[in-house]
C-alpha positions in Angstrom: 4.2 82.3 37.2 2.7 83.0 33.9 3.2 83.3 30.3 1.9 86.1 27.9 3.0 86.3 24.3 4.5 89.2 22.4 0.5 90.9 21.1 -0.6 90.5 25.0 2.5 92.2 26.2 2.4 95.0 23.8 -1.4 95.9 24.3 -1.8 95.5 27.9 2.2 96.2 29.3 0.5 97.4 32.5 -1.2 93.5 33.4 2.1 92.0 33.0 3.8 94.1 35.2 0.7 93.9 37.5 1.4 90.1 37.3 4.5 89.9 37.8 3.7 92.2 41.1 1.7 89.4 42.1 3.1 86.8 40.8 6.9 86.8 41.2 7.4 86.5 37.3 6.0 86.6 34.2 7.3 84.6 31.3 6.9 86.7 27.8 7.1 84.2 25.0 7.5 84.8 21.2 5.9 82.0 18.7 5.9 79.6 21.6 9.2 80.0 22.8 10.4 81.6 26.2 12.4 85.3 24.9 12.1 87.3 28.4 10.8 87.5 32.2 9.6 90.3 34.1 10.2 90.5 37.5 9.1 92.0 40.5 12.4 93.1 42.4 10.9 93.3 45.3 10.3 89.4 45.2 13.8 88.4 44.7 14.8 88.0 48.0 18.0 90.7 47.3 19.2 91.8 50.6 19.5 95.4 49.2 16.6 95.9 46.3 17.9 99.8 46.9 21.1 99.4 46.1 19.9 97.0 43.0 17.7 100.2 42.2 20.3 103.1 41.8 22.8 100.6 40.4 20.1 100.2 37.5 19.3 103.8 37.0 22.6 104.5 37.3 23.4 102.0 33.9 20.4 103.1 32.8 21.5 107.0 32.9 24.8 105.9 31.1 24.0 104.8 28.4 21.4 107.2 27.6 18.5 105.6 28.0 16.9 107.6 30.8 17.2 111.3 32.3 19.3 112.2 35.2 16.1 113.3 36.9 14.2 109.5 36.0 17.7 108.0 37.4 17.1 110.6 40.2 13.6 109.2 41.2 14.5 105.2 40.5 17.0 105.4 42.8 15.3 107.5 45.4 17.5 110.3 45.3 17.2 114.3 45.1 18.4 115.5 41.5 21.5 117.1 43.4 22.2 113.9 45.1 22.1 111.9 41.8 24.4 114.5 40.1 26.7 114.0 42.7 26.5 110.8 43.0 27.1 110.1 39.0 30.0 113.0 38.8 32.0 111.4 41.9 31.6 108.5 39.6 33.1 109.8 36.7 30.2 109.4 34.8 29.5 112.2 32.0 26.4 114.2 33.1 25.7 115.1 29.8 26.3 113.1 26.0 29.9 113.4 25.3 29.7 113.2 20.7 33.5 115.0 19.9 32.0 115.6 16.8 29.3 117.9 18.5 32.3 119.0 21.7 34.3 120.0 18.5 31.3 121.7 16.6 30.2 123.5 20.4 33.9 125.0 20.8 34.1 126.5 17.6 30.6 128.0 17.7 31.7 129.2 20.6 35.1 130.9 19.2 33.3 132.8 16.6 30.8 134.5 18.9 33.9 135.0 21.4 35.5 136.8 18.3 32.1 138.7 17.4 31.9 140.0 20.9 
């Protein structure tokens, strides 16, 4: 295990993670005090890092912080099977703002009436 601080993390991200490849863990620390750990998933013994895998990209894809495609690839999955997989799921596959649902339908509406 080692420890890098906040400036080390943010100006070489790539040896942390190379680290924690190697290391099992790396412990990110902000003005001396423990904030975060990267892992390597592969390293923590899961009996199903896969499964561990979709069920992050699939949080991930919820809340918006990642494409269906990236979710798609993290999980190991075609695009079609990740649609799928997040439809059967109930999950939105695209943002759901009523503000913007409500703005789209009546945009829609008054080219319907135009045409």
């Amino acid at each position: 295990m080692q420890a890098v601080n906040i400036r080390q993390l943010k100006n070489n991200p790539s040896q942390a993670l190379r680290t924690a490849h190697e290391d099992d863990m790396v412990v990110v620390m902000n003005r001396d005090t423990p904030t975060a750990l990267i892992v390597d998933l592969e390293k923590l013994g899961l009996p199903n890092v896969g499964a561990v895998r979709e069920l992050l990209a699939i949080s991930l894809f919820k809340e918006g912080s990642i494409s269906a495609g990236t979710a798609a690839r993290m999980a190991g999955k075609t695009l079609s099977e990740m649609l799928t997989l997040l439809s059967n799921m109930g999950i939105p596959l695209t943002p759901t703002n009523h503000d913007e649902v409500a703005d789209d339908m009546a945009t829609a509406r008054e080219w319907l009436k135009q045409h």
